[in-house]
C-alpha positions in Angstrom: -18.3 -51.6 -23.0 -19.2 -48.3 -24.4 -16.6 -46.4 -26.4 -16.7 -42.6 -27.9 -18.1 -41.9 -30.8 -18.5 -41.0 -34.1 -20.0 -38.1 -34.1 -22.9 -36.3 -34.9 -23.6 -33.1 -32.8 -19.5 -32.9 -32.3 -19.9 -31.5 -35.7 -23.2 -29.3 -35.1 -22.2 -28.2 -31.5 -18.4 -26.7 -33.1 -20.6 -25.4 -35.9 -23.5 -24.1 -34.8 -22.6 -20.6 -33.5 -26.4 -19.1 -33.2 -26.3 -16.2 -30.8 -29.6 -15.2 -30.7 -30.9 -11.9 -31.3 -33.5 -10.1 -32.5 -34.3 -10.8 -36.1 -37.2 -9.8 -38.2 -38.3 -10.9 -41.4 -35.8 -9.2 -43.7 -33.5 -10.8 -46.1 -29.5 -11.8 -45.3 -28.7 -8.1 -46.3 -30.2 -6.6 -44.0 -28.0 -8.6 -41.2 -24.7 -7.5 -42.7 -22.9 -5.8 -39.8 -19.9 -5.8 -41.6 -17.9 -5.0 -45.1 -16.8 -8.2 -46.4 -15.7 -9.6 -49.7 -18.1 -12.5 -49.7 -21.8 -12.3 -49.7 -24.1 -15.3 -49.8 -26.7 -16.0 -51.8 -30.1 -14.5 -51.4 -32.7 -16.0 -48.6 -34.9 -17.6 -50.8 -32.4 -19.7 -52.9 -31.0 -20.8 -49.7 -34.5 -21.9 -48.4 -34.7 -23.9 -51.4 -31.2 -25.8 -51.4 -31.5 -26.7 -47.8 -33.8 -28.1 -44.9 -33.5 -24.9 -42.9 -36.5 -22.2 -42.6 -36.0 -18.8 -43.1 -35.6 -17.9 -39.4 -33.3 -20.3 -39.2 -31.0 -19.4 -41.8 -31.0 -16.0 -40.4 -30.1 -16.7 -37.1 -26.9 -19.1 -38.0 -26.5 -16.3 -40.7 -26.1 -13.9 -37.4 -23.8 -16.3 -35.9 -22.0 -17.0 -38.6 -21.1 -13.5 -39.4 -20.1 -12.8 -35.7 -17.3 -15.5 -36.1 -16.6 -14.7 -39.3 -16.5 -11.7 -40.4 -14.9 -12.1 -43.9 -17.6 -14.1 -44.6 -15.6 -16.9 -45.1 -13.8 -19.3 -42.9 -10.5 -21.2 -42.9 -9.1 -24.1 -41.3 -7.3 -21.9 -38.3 -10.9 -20.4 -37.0 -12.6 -23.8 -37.6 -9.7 -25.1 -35.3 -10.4 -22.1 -32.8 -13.9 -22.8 -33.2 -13.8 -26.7 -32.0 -11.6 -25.4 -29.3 -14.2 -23.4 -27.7 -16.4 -26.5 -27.4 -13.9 -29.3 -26.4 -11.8 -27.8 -23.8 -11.0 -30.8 -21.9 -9.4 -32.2 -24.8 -6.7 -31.2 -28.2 -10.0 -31.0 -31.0 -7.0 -29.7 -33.2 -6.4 -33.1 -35.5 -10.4 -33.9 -35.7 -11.5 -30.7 -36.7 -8.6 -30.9 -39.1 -10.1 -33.6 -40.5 -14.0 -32.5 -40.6 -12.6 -28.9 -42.4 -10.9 -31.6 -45.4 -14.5 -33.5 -45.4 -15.7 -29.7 -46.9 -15.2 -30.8 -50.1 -16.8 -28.2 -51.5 -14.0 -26.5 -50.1 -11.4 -24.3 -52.2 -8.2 -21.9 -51.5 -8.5 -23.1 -48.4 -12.0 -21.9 -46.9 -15.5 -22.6 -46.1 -17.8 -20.1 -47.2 -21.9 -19.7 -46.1 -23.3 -21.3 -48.4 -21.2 -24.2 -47.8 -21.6 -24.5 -44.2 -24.9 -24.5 -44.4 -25.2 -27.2 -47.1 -22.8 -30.0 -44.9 -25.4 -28.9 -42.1 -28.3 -28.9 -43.7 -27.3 -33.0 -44.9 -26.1 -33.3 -41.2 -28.7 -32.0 -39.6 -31.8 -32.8 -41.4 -30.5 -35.3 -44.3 -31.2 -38.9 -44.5 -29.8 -41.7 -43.2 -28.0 -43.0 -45.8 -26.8 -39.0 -46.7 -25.8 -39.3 -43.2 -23.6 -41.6 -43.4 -22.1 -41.5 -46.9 -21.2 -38.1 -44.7 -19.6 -40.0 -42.3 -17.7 -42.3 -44.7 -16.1 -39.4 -46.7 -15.0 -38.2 -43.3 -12.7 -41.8 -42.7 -12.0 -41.7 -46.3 -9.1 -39.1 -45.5 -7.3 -39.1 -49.3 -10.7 -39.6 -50.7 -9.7 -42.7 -52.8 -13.5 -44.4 -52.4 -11.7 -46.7 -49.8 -11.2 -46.6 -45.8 -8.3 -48.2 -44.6 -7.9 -49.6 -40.8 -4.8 -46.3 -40.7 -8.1 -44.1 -41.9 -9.9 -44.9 -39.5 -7.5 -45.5 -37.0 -6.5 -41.3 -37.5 -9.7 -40.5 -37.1 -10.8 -42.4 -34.4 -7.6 -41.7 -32.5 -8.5 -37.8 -33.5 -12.1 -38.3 -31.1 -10.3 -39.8 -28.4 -7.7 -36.9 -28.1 -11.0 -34.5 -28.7 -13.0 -35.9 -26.3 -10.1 -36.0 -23.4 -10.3 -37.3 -20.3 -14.2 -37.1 -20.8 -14.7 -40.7 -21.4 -16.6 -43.7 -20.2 -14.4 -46.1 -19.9 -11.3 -43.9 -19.2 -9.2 -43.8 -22.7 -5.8 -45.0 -22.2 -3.0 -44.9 -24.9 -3.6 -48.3 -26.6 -7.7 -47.3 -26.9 -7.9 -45.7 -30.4 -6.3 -49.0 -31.9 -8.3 -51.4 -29.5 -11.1 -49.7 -30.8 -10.1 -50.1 -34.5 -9.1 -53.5 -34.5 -12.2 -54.1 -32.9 -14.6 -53.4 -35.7 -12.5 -53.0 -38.8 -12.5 -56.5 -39.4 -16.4 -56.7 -39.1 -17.1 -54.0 -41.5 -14.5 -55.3 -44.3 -16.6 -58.3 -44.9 -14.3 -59.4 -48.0 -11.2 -59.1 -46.5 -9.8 -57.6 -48.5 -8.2 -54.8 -46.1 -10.2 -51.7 -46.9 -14.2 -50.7 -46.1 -15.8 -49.8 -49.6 -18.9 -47.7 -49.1 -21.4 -50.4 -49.7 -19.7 -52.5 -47.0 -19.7 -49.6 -44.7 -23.8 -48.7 -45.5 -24.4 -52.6 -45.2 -22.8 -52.7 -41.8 -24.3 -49.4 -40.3 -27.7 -50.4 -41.6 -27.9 -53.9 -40.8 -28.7 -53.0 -36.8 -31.2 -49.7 -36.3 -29.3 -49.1 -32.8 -25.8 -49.5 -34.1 -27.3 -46.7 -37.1 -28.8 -44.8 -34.4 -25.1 -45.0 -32.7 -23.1 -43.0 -35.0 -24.8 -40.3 -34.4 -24.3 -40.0 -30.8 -21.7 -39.4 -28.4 -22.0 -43.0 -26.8 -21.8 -45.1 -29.7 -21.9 -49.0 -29.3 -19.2 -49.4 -31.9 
């Protein structure tokens, strides 16, 4: 019985904006179509703190921009954002959720820099950076702990997200049949809340069930 997911490309696909044009080899300055009252860094110190090539920095740079003029975004156009790419469903509570996991976050928005440090991790990290990713998502009040109501919001958050789009069809009860599931296997104390160790032991212990959360069609 497959179930959806935790994501992966959810995140890149509401994220990843990149309207391509025509760039050249010019710094970030020279894409500034706008007056704004933030400015990133330059293109080289951004090569250097992320996984991303020049060209590519430029091109989500473009995209970026186009959504977000100011330079900067907050948790409304991240919301509109997500919207765009999950129709067929309410994204509003999940991309709540992955906005909070910003925790670089402050006064309430995202800036470039930012954005394209969480992708960079998300995109071209590790596995384990991957998924201590993941687990600071579930661990909503950022306590160091998951508990099965985490998880359950967030995991009820996909299901809304993903819609009516789902293989088997969700049905009211899912999100906790889901939850009930699989918490039990990845507390393996009992003790009623998934540490982070327990979490990276679980993940790790099967390569497909790793492979999983990074899909749409995740065995969980």
């Amino acid at each position: 019985m497959s179930e959806p997911a935790i994501p992966k490309e959810i995140i890149l696909t509401g994220l990843i904006l990149l309207k391509k044009k025509n760039s050249n080899d010019n710094d970030l300055e020279d894409v500034e179509l706008f007056v704004t009252r933030y400015k990133p860094e330059r293109l080289d110190a951004l090569c250097k703190t992320t996984k991303f090539t020049r060209k590519e920095i430029r091109l989500m740079y473009q995209g970026f921009k186009q959504e977000c003029p100011t330079g900067v975004v907050t948790e409304d156009t991240f919301k509109d954002i997500f919207a765009q790419f999950f129709p067929q469903g309410d994204s509003t509570q999940y991309a709540h959720y992955v906005f909070k996991s910003f925790k670089q976050a402050h006064g309430g928005t995202i800036n470039f820099e930012q954005f394209l440090n969480i992708l960079s991790v998300l995109s071209r990290g590790s596995v384990v950076d991957k998924l201590q990713w993941i687990f600071g998502l579930y661990d909503i009040n950022g306590d160091g702990y998951i508990t099965k109501q985490e998880m359950l919001n967030i995991v009820s958050a996909i299901y809304d997200m993903l819609g009516h789009y789902t293989d088997p069809a969700v049905t009211e009860h899912s999100a906790r049949e889901h939850v009930e599931k699989i918490f039990h296997q990845i507390d393996s104390n009992k003790d009623g809340v998934v540490t982070m160790d327990e979490f990276m032991e679980w993940c790790q212990k099967d390569e497909l069930r790793t492979k999983s959360l990074f899909m749409l069609d995740t065995i969980l």
